[in-house]
N, C-alpha and C positions, 0 to 999 in steps of 0.2 A: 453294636457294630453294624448289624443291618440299617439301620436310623439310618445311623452315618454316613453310609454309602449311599444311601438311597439320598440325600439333603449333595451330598458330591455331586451325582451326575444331574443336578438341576431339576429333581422330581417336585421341589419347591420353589419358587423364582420371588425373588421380592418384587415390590411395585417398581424400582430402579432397574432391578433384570429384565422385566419383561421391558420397560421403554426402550430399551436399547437393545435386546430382539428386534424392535419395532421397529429402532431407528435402523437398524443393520438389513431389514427384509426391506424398508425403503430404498436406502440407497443402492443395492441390488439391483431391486428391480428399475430404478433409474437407469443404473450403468448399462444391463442388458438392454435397458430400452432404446438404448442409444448403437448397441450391436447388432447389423443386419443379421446375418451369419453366423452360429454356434458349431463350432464341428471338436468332439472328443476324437483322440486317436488311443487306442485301447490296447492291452494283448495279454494273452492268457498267460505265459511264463516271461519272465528276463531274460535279455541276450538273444533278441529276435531282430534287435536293430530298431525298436518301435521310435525314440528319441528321436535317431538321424531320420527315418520318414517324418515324423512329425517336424522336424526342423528344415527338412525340405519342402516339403507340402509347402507350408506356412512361404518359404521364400518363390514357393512355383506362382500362389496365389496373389504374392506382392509383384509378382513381375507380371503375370498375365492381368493386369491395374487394378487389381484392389486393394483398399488399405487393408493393411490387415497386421493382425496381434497376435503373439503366441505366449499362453501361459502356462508356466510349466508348475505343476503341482506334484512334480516328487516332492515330498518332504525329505526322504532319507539321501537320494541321488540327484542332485538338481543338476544334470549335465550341459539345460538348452544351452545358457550362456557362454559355455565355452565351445561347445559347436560352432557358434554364431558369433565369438570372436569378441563378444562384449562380456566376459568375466570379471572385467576391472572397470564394467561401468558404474554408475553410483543416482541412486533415483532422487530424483527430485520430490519437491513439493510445490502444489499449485495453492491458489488464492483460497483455498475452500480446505487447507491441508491434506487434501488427498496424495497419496504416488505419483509421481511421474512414471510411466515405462520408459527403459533405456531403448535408444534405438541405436537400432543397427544399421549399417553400412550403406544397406539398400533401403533404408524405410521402414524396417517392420519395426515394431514396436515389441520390446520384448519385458515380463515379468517373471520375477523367477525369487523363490526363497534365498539363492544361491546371495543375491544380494542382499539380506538382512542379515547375512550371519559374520562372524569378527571375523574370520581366514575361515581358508576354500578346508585345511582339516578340521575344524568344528562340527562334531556329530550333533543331528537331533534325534534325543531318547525320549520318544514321546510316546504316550498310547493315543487311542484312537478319539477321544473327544478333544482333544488338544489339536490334532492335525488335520480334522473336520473345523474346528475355531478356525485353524488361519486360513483353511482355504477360504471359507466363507470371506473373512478378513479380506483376501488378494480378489474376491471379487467384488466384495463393495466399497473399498478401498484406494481402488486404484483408478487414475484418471483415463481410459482409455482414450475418452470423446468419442465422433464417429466414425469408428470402424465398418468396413462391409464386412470382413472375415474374424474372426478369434478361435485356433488352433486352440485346443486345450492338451497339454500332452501329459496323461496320466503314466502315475506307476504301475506295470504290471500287474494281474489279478482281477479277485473280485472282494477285494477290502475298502476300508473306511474311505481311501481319497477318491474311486472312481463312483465309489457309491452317494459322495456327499457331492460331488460333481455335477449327477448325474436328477439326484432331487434340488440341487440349488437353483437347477437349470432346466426346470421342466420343458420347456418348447427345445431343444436341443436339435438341430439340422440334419446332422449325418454322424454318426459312429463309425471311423473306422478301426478294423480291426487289423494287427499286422501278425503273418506268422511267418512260420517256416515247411520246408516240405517235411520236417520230420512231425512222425506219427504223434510224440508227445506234445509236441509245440499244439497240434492239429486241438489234441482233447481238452486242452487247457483253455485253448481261442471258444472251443463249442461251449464253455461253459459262461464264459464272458457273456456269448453270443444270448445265449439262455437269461443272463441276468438283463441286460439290456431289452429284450423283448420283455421280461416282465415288467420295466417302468414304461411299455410304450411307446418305446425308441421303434418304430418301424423301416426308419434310414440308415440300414447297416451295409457298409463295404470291407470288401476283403483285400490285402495287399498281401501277396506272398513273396517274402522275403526270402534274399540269398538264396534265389530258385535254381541257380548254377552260377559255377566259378568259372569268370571269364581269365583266362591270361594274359597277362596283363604284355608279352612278346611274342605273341603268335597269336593272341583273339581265340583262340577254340575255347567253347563251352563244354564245361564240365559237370555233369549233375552231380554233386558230391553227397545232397544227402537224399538222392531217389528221384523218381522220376516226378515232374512238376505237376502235382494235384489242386490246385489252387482255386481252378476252374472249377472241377468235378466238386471239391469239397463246397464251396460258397453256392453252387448251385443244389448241393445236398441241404443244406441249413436256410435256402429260400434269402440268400442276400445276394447281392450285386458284387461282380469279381471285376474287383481296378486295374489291376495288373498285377506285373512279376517285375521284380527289381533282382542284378547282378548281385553276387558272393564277388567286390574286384578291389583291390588294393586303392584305388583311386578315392573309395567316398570312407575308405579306414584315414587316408593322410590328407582329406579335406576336411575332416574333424579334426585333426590336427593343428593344423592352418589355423584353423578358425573361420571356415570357411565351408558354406551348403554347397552341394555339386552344382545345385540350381547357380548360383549366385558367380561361384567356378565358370562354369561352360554351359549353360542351358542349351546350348545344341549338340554336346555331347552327346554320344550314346544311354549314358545312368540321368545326364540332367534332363535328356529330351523325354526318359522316361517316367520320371518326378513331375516333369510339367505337363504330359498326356494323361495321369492319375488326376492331378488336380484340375485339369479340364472335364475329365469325367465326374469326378467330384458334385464341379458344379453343374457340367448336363443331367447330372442322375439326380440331385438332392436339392440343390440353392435352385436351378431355374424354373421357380412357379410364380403364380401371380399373388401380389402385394395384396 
């Protein structure tokens, strides 16, 4: 039974398995070579809102003119697409059979598991070297071309997909992290934070999310869950703090829509402050010399 397993997870690779390792860690490194800009967006528990920042970021960065791509490697949750309004898009194939990304509205270029599956209820019951296979897969796979930016928007945690992310993509730009003011959100982010420093990630930022509930009839802020630590904490953990983004009904029914608050009203109050992260973004991490 031990054999077994061990012959499973590829402790033996035939001469056929490894060429195709080989041909997989080429095209890879191709495709990356062709992306200026790597940036993961991370977070230590679910329901922190990590998705919509990362689906905004991604649109602040195509409107402040970068091309730019966002790839969404939930496996179990692939939400980008429907944030972004392209749920029912369908990817292509180029001359070399690689993906197309579907794009969206405004230009980004979008990739997501969500389009490989037969209907949006379709589960994937996978363990962890299966769901490491396709990401690798959605990165060597897909035809980006050149991009300056690619958004990676990880699932929650510190398991298989941000970890397989995170080694496929050794030079990686900026990690950000997204929490919330509550305490648990806090311990979950600090250990993220921890895993990321140990692959030598040194470009870590913080987004604290739902930092008060604006009303949406009167504008007064509300701290609903404490007082805003966002600051204090990213400065405790030695990373760079991007801002604080609203708890307001407006970026709940622009996922709705199908639509980034960026893409909505960039001089909004919640877009102007989506598009001030991703200028910080790239003041703190992208602008260095070539």
């Amino acid at each position: 039974m031990a054999e077994h397993g061990h012959h499973a997870h590829g402790g033996q690779m035939t001469p056929e398995q490894q060429k195709q390792m080989i041909e997989q860690e080429l095209k890879i490194a191709r495709n990356l070579g062709k992306i200026k800009y790597k940036i993961a967006v991370m977070s230590g528990k679910g329901g922190v809102g990590k998705s919509t920042v990362a689906a905004n970021i991604a649109e602040a960065f195509q409107k402040h003119g970068y091309k730019t791509g966002i790839l969404d490697v939930d496996i179990h949750g692939p939400n980008i697409p429907k944030m972004l309004g392209v749920e029912k898009g369908i990817i292509g194939l180029d001359e070399n059979n690689a993906m197309v990304p579907v794009e969206a509205e405004s230009g980004l270029e979008v990739m997501s598991m969500a389009f490989l599956l037969d209907s949006k209820d379709t589960p994937i019951i996978w363990r962890g070297p299966q769901k490491s296979g396709t990401i690798k897969q959605l990165i060597a796979d897909v035809s980006w071309g050149n991009l300056d930016v690619l958004i990676i928007d990880n699932p929650p945690g510190t398991g298989d997909e941000p970890l397989t992310v995170l080694q496929t993509i050794p030079n990686i730009d900026a990690v950000v992290m997204v929490t919330t003011p509550n305490a648990v959100s806090q311990d979950d982010v600090l250990k993220c934070v921890k895993m990321v420093e140990m692959l030598n990630v040194d470009h870590i930022g913080l987004v604290e999310n739902m930092a008060y509930y604006e009303c949406p009839n009167c504008g007064e802020k509300v701290k609903m869950f404490g007082e805003n630590v966002g600051e204090d904490f990213a400065e405790e953990m030695d990373i760079t703090f991007l801002g604080d983004l609203p708890l307001t009904p407006k970026v709940a029914d622009s996922a709705n829509l199908g639509k980034s608050m960026v893409s909505l009203n960039s001089n909004a109050e919640v877009g102007k402050e989506f598009m001030d992260i991703a200028k910080k973004i790239d003041d703190e991490f992208l602008n260095k010399e070539d």
